[in-house]
C-alpha positions in Angstrom: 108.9 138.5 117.8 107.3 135.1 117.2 108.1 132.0 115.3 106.4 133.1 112.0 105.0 136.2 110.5 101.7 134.9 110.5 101.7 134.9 114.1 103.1 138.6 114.7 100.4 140.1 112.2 97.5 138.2 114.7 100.0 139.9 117.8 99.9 143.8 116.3 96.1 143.3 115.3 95.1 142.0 119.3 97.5 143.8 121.1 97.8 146.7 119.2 100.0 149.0 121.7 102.0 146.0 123.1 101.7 142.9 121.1 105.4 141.6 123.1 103.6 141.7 126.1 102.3 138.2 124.9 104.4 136.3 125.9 107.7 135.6 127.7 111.1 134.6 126.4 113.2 131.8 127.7 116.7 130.4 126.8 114.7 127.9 124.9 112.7 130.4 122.5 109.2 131.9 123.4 106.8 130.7 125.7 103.3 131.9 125.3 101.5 132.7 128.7 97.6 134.2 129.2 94.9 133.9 127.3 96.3 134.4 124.1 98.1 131.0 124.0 94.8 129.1 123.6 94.3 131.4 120.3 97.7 131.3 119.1 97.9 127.5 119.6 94.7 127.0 117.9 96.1 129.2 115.0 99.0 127.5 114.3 97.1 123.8 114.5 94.5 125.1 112.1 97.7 126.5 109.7 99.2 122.9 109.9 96.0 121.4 109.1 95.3 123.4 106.0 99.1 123.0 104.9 98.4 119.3 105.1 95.2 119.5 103.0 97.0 121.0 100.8 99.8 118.7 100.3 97.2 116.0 100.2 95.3 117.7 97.6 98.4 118.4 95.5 99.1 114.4 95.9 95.7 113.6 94.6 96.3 115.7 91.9 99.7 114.2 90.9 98.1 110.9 91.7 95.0 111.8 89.1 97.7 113.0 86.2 99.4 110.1 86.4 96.2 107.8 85.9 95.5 110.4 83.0 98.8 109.8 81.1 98.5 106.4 81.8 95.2 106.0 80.8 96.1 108.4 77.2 99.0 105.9 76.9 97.2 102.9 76.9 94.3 104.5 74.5 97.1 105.4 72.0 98.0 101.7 72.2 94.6 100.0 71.2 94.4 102.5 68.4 97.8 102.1 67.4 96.7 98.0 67.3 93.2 99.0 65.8 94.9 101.0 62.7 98.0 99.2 62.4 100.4 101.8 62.3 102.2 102.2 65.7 100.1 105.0 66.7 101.2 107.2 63.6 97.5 108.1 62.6 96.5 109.2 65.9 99.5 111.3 65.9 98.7 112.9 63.0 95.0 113.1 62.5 94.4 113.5 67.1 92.5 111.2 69.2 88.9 112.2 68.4 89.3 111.4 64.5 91.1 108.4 65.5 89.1 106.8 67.8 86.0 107.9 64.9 88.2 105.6 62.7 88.5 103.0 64.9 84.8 102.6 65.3 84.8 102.2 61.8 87.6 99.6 61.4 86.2 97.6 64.1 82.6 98.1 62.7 84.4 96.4 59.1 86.2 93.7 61.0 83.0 92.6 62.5 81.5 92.5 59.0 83.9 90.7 57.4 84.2 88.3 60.1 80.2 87.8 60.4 80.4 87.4 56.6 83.6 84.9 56.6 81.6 82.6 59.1 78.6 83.1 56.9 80.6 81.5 53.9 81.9 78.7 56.1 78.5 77.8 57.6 77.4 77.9 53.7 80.4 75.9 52.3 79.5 72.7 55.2 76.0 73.0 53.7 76.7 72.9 50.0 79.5 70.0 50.8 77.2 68.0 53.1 79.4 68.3 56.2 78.2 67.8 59.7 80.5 68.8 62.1 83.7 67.4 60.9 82.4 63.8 59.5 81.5 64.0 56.0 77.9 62.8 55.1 78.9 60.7 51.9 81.5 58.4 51.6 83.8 57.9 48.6 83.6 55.3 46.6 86.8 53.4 47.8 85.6 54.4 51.3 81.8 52.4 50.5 83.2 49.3 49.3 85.0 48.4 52.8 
């Protein structure tokens, strides 16, 4: 009858005894005619409008996966640098131990670094350094 089903359900349910009596067929295909056209018309727009909302929503939706994987990839990469394995810990142990572990390496670096500059700033004292100029002269250096 019409150019979709969706359109010839609408037709039995309004014109239950005669829904062909709608419209009026051409050599080009069917031409909608009385007061029905206005309905059908607005049908059909609102059917294209959800079909693109939903094509726009699936698009956001492959859109957000991507950022997802992308986002997982680039995690498994700082923890693959934190533990220094090429990202064989978080594959075995998942990503909530590992990223648990990683607090706890990068807790440990801090440390050691904090306590490496510690030494250093200690060494300069107990060598009488300032800067990089030494604060005593050697011998040789005092007789010129």
């Amino acid at each position: 009858m019409s150019d979709t089903p969706e359109t010839d359900r609408f037709l039995k349910e309004f014109y239950p005894e005669h829904p062909e009596a709608a419209w009026v067929r051409t050599q080009l295909g069917v031409t909608y005619e009385g007061p029905l056209e206005q309905i059908l018309k607005r049908l059909e727009r609102e059917r294209d409008d959800a079909l693109s909302q939903i094509f726009q929503a699936e698009c956001r939706a492959e859109r957000f996966c991507q950022e997802r994987d992308e986002a997982r990839r680039e995690l498994g990469e700082i923890l693959a640098v934190i533990h220094r394995d090429g990202g064989h810990y978080t594959d075995k142990h998942g990503i909530s131990k590992s990223v648990a572990d990683a607090h706890a390496t990068w807790a440990d670096v801090v440390r050691e670094r904090d306590e490496a500059r510690e030494l250093a700033d200690q060494w300069r004292k107990e060598s009488n350094w300032i800067g990089n100029e030494p604060t005593y002269k050697f011998p040789w250096e005092a007789a010129k």
